[in-house]
PDB file of N, CA, C and O in Angstrom, chain B, residues numbered from 101:
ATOM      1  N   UNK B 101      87.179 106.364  94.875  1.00  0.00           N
ATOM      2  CA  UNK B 101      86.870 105.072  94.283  1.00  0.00           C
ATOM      3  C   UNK B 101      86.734 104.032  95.398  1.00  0.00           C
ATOM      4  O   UNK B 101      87.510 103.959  96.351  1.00  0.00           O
ATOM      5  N   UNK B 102      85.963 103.449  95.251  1.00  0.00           N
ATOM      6  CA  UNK B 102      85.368 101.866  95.996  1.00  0.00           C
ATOM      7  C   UNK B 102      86.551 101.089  96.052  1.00  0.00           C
ATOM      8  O   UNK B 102      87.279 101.207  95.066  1.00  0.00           O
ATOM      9  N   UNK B 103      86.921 100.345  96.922  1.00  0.00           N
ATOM     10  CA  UNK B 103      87.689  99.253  96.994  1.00  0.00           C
ATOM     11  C   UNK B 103      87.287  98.027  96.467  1.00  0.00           C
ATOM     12  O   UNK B 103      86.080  97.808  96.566  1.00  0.00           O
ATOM     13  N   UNK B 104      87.934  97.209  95.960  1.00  0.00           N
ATOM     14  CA  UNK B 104      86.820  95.884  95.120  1.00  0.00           C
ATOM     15  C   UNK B 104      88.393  94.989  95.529  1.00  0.00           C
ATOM     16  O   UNK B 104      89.610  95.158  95.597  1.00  0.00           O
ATOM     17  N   UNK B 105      87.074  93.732  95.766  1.00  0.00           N
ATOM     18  CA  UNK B 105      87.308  92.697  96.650  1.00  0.00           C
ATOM     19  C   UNK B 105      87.487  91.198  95.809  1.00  0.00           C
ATOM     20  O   UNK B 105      86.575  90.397  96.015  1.00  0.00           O
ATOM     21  N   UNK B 106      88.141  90.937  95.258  1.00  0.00           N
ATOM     22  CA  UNK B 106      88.646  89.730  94.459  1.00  0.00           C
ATOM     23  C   UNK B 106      89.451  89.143  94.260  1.00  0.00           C
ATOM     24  O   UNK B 106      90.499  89.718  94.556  1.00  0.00           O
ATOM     25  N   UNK B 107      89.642  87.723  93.681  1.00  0.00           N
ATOM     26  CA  UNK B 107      90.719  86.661  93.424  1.00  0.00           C
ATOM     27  C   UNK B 107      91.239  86.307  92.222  1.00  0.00           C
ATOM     28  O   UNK B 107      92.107  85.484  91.932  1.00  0.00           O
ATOM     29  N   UNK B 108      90.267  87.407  91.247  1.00  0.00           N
ATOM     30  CA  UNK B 108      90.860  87.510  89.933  1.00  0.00           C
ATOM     31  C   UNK B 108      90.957  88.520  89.444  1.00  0.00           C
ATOM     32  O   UNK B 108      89.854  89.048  89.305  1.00  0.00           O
ATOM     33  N   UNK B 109      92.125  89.358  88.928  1.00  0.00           N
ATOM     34  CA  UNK B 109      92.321  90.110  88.001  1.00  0.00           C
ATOM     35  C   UNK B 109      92.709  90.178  86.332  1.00  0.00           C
ATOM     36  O   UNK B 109      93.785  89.739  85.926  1.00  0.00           O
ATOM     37  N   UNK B 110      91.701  90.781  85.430  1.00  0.00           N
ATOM     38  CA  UNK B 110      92.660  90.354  84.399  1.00  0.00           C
ATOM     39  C   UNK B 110      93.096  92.188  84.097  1.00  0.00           C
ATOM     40  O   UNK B 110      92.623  93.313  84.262  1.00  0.00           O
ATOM     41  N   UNK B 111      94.313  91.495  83.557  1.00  0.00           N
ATOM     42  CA  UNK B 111      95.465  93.027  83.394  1.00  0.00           C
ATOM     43  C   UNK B 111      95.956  92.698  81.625  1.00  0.00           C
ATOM     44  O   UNK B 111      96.121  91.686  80.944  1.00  0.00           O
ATOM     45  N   UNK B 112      96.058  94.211  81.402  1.00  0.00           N
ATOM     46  CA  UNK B 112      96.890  94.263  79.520  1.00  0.00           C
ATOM     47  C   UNK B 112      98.299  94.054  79.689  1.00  0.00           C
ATOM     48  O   UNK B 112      98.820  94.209  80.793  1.00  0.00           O
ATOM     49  N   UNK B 113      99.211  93.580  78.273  1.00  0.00           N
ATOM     50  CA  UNK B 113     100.323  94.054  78.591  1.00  0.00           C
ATOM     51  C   UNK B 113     101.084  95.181  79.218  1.00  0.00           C
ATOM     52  O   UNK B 113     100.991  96.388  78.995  1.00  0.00           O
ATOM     53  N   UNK B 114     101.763  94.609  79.951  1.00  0.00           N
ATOM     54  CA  UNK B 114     102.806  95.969  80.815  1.00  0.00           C
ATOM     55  C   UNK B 114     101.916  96.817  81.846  1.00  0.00           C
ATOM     56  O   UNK B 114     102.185  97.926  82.308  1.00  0.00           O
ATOM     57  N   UNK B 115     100.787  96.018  82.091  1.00  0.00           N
ATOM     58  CA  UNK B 115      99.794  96.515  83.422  1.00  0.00           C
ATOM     59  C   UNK B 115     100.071  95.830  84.530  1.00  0.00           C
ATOM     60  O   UNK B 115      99.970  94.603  84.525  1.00  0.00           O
ATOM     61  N   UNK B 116     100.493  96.575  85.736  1.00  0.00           N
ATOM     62  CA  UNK B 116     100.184  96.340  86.464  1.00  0.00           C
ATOM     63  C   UNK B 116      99.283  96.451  87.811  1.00  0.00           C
ATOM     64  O   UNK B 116      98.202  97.038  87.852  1.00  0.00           O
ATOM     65  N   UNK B 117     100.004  95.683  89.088  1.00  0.00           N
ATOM     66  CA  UNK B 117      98.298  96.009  90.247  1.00  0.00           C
ATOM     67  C   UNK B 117      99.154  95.911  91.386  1.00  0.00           C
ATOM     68  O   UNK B 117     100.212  95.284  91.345  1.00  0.00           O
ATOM     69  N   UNK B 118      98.815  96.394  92.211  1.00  0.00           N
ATOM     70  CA  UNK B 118      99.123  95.815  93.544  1.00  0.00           C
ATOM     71  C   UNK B 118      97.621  95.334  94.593  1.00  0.00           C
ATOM     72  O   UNK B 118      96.460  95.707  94.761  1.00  0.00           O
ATOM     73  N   UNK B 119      98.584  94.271  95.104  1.00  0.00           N
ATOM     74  CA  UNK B 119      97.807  93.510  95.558  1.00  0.00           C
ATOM     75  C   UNK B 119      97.856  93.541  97.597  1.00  0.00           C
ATOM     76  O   UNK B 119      98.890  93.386  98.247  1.00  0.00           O
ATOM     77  N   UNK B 120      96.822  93.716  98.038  1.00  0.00           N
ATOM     78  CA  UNK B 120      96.947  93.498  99.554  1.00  0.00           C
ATOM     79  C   UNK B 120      96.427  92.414  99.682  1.00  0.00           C
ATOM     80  O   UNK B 120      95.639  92.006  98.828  1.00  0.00           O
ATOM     81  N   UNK B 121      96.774  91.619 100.886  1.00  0.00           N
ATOM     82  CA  UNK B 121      96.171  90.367 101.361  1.00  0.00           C
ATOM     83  C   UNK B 121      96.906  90.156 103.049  1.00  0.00           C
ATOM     84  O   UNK B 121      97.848  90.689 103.636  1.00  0.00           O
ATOM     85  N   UNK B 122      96.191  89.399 103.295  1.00  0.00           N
ATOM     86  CA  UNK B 122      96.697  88.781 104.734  1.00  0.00           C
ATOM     87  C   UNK B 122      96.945  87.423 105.121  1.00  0.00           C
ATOM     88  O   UNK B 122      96.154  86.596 105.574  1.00  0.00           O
ATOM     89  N   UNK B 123      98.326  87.312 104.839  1.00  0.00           N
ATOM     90  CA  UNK B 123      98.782  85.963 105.107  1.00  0.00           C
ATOM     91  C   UNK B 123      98.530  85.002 105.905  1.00  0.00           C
ATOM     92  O   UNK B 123      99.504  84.326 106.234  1.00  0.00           O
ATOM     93  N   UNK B 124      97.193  84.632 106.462  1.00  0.00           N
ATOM     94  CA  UNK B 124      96.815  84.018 108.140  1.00  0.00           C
ATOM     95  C   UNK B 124      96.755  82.330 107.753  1.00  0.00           C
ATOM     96  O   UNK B 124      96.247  81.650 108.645  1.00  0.00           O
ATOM     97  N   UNK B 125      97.127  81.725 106.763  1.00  0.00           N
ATOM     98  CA  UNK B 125      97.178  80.372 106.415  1.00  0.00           C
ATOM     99  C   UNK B 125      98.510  80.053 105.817  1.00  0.00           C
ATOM    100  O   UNK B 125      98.677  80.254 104.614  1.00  0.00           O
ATOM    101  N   UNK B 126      99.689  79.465 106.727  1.00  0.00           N
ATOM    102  CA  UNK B 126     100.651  79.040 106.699  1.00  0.00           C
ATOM    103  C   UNK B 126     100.557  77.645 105.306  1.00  0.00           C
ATOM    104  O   UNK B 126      99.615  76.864 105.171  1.00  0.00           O
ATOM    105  N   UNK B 127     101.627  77.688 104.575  1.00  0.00           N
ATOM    106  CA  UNK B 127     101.715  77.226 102.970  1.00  0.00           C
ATOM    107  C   UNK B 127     101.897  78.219 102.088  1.00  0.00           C
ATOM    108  O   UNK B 127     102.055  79.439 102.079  1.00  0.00           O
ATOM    109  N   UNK B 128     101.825  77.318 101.353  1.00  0.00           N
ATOM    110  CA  UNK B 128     102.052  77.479  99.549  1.00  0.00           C
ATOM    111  C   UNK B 128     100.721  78.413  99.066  1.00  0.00           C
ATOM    112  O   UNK B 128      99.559  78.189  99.407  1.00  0.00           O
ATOM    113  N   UNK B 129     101.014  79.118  98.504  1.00  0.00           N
ATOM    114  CA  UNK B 129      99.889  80.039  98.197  1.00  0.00           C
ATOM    115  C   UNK B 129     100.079  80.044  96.559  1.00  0.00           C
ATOM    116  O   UNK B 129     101.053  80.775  96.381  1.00  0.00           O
ATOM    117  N   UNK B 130      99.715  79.679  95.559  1.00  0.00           N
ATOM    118  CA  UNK B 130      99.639  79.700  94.418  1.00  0.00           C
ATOM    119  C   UNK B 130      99.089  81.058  94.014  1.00  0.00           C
ATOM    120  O   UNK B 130      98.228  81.731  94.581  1.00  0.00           O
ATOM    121  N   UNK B 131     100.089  81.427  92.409  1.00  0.00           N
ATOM    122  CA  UNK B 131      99.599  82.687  91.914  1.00  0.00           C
ATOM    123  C   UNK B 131      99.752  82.666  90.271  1.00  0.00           C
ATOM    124  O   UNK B 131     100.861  82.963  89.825  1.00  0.00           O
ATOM    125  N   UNK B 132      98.807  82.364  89.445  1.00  0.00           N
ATOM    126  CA  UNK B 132      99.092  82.196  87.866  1.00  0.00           C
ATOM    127  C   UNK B 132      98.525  82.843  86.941  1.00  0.00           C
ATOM    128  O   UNK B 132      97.874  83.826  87.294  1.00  0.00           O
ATOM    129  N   UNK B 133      98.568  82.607  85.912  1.00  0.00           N
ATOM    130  CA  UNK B 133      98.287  83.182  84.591  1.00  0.00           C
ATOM    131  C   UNK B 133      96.768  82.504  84.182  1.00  0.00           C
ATOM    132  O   UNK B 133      97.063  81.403  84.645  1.00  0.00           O
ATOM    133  N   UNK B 134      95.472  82.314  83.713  1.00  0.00           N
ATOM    134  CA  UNK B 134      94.929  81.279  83.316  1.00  0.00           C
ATOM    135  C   UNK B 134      94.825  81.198  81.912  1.00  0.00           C
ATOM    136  O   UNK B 134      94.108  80.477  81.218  1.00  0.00           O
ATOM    137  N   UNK B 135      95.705  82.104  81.588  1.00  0.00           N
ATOM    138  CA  UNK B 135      96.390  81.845  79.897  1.00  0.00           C
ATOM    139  C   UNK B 135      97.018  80.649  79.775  1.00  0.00           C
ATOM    140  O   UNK B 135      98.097  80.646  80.368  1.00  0.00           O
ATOM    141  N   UNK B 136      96.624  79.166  78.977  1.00  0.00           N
ATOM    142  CA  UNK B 136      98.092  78.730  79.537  1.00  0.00           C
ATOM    143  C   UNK B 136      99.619  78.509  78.959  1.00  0.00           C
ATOM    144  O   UNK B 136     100.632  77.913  79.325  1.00  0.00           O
ATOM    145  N   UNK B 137      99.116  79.511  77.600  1.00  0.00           N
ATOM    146  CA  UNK B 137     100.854  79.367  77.338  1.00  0.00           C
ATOM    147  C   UNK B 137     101.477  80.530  78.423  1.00  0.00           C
ATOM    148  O   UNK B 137     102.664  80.482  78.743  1.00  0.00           O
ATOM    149  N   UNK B 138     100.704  81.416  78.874  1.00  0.00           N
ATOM    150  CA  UNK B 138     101.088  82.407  79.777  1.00  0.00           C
ATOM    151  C   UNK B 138     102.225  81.652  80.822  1.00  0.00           C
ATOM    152  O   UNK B 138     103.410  81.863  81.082  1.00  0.00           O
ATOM    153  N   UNK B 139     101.256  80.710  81.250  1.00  0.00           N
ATOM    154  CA  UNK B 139     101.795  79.751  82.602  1.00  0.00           C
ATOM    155  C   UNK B 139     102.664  79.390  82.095  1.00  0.00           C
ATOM    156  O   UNK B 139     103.661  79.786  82.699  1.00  0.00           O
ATOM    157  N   UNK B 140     103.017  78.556  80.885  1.00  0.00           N
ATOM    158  CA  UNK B 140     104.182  77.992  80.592  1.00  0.00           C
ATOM    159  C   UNK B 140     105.529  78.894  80.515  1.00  0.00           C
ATOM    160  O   UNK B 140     106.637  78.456  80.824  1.00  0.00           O
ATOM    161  N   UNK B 141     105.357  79.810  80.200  1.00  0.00           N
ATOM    162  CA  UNK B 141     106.188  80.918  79.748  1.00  0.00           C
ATOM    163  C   UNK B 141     106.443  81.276  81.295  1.00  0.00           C
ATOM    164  O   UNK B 141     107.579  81.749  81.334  1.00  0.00           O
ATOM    165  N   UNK B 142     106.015  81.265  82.293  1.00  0.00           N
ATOM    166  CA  UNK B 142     106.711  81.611  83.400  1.00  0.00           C
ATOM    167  C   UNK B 142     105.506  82.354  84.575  1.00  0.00           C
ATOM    168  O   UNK B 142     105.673  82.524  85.783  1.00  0.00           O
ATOM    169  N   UNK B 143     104.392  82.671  83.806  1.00  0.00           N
ATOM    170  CA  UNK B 143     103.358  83.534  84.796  1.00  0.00           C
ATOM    171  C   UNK B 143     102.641  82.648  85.623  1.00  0.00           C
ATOM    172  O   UNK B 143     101.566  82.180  85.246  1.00  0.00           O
ATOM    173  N   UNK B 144     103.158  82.363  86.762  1.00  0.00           N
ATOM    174  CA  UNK B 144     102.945  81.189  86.975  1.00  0.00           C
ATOM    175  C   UNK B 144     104.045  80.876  88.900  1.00  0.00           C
ATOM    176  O   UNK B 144     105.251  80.629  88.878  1.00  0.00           O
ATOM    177  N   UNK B 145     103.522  80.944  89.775  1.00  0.00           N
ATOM    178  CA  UNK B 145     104.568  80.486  91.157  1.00  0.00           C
ATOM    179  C   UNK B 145     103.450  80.216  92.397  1.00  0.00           C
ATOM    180  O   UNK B 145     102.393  79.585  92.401  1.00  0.00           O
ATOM    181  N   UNK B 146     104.218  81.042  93.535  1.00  0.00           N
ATOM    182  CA  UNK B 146     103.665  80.824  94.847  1.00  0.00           C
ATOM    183  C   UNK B 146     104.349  81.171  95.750  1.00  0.00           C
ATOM    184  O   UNK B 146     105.564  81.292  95.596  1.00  0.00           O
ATOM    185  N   UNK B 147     103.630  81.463  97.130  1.00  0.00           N
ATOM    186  CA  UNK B 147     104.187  82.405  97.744  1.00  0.00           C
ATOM    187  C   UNK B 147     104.327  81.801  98.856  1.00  0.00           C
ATOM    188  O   UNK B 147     103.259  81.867  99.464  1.00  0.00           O
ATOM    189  N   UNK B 148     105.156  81.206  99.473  1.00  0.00           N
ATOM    190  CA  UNK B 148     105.386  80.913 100.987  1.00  0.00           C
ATOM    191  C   UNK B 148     105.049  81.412 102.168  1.00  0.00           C
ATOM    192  O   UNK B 148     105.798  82.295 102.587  1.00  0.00           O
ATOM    193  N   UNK B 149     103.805  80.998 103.082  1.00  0.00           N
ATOM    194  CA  UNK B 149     103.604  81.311 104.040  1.00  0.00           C
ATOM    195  C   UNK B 149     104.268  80.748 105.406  1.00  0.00           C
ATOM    196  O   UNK B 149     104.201  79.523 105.505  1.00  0.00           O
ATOM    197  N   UNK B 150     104.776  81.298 106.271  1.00  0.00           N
ATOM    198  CA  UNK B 150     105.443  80.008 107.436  1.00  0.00           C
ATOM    199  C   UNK B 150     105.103  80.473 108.683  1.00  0.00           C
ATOM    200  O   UNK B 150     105.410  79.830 109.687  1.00  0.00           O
TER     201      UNK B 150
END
C-alpha cells in the first residue's frame, strides 16, 4: 500500500491511526475534532514543540 500524505483524517468510532510527523517548528501544535460537540466533549488539544 501507498503511503498518503495528509492533515486530515476522518476515523469511525473506536478507530484508530497512527500518525508520523516531524516536529521542526517549535510551539503549540493544535490537534481536534471538526465535529464540534466532538471538541467540546474533549477531542480537542495540542502538542508542545520546544
Amino acid at each position: 500500500m501507498a503511503s498518503l500524505v495528509t492533515d486530515t483524517a476522518l476515523l469511525k468510532s473506536q478507530e484508530v491511526m497512527e500518525v508520523a510527523l516531524v516536529a521542526d517548528n517549535p510551539g503549540n501544535w493544535v490537534f481536534h475534532c471538526h465535529v464540534i460537540e466532538h471538541q467540546k466533549s474533549g477531542l480537542s488539544g495540542y502538542l508542545r514543540v520546544e
